[in-house]
C-alpha positions in Angstrom: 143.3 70.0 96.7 140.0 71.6 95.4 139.0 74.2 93.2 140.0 77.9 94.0 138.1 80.5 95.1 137.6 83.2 92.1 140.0 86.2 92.6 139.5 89.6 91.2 142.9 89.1 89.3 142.5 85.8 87.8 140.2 84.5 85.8 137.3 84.3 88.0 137.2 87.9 88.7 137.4 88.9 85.2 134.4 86.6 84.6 132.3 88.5 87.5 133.2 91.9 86.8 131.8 90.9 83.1 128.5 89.8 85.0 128.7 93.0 86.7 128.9 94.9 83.9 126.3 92.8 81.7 123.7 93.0 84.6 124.7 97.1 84.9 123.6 97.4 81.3 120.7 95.1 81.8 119.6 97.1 84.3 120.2 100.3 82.4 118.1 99.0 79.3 115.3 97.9 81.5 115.0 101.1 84.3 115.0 103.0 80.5 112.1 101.2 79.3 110.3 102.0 82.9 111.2 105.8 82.8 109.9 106.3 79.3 106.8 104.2 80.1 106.0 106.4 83.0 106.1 109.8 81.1 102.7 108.6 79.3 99.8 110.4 80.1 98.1 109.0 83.0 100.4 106.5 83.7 100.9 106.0 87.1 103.8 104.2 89.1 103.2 102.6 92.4 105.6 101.8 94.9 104.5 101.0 98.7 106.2 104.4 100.3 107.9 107.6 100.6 111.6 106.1 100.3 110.7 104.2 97.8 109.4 107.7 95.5 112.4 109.7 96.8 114.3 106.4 95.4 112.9 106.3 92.2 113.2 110.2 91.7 116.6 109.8 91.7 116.9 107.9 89.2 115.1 109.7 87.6 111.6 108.7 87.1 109.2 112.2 86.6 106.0 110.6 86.1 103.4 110.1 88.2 104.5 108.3 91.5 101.4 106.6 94.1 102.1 105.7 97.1 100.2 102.6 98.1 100.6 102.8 102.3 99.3 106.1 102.6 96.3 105.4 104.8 94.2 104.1 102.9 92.7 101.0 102.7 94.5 98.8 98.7 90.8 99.4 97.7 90.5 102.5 98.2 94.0 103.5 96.6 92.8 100.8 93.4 89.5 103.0 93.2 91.7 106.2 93.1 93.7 104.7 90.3 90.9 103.6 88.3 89.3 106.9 87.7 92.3 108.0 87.2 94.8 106.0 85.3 95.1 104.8 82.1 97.9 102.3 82.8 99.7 101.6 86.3 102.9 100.1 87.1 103.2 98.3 90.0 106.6 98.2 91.4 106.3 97.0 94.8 109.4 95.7 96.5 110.7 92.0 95.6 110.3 90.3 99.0 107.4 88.2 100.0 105.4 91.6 101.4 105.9 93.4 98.4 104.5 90.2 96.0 101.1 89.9 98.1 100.9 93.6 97.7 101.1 93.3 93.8 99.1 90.5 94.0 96.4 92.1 96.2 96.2 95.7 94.1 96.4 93.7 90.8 93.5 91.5 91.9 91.3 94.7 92.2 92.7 96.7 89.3 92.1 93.6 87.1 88.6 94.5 87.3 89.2 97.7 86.4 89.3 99.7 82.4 92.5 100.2 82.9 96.8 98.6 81.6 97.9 97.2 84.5 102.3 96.5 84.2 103.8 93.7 86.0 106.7 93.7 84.0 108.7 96.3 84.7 108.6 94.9 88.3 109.5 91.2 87.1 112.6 92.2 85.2 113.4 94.3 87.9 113.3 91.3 90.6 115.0 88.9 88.3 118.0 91.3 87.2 118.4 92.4 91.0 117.7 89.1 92.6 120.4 88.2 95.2 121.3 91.9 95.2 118.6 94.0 96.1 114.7 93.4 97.6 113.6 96.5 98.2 113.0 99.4 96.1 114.0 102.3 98.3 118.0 100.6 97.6 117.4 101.4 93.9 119.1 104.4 94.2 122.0 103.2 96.2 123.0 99.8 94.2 122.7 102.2 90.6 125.4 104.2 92.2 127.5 101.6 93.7 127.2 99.6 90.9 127.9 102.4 88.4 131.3 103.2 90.3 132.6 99.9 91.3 132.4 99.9 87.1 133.9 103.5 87.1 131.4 104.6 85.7 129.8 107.6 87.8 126.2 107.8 87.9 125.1 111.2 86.9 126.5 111.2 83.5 124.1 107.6 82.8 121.1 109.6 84.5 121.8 112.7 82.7 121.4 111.0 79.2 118.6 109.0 80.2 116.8 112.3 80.8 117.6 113.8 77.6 117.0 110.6 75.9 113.7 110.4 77.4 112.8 113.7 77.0 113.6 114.2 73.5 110.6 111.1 72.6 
């Protein structure tokens, strides 16, 4: 006979509930790091559109949010950025649209005097990979995540905001 599939009451599903909870706080560390990034002066966050900001809102990132499909041509919205931008954070989603996206604004903001942050988007896309590709489901998977943990989200965002706010 072979192997058993994991169970949540044997040791399997102790073992994935502890991956669970390890990515949860992964994820807490890292979306953290991106909100206090984003409260720098003229930092600027892109995502490609308006569910990805509402998305991101929630969870309560108050910087500066850009849209990148808003009409305009990625040249256009890079020129826009360069005058005025310090540092930009591309967080395009983490399927293969969203990477030539990065990959095209990047390629015309390296040009530019400006920071531009890949990062936050990498350790986004590895810690949510097999989980989650776009960023409009940010939002949702915090939440379910947070519960399935019984951990409710407000409380996490409410601290993050005062922990952010008091830097």
């Amino acid at each position: 006979m072979g192997p058993r599939a994991p169970t949540p009451h044997g040791r399997g599903g102790a073992s994935l509930a502890a991956g669970r909870v390890a990515r949860w706080e992964e994820f807490q560390e890292a979306w953290g790091a991106l909100v206090e990034a984003s409260r720098s002066p003229k930092t600027f966050v892109v995502v490609e559109g308006e569910r990805d900001r509402r998305s991101v809102r929630r969870l309560g990132l108050a910087g500066e949010v850009v849209l990148l499909h808003r009409g305009q041509p990625v040249r256009l919205v890079a020129h826009d950025l360069a005058r005025r931008a310090r540092r930009v954070i591309l967080l395009t989603d983490w399927d293969a649209q969203g990477g030539r996206l990065a990959h095209l604004l990047a390629e015309f903001l390296k040009a530019m005097p400006l920071e531009l942050d890949l990062e936050h988007r990498r350790q986004l896309a590895r810690l949510l990979r097999g989980e989650l590709t776009h960023v409009e489901g940010l939002y949702g998977w915090a939440r379910r995540t947070a519960e399935a943990l019984g951990e409710p989200l407000e409380p996490w965002l409410d601290r993050l905001e005062a922990e952010t706010s008091a830097r």
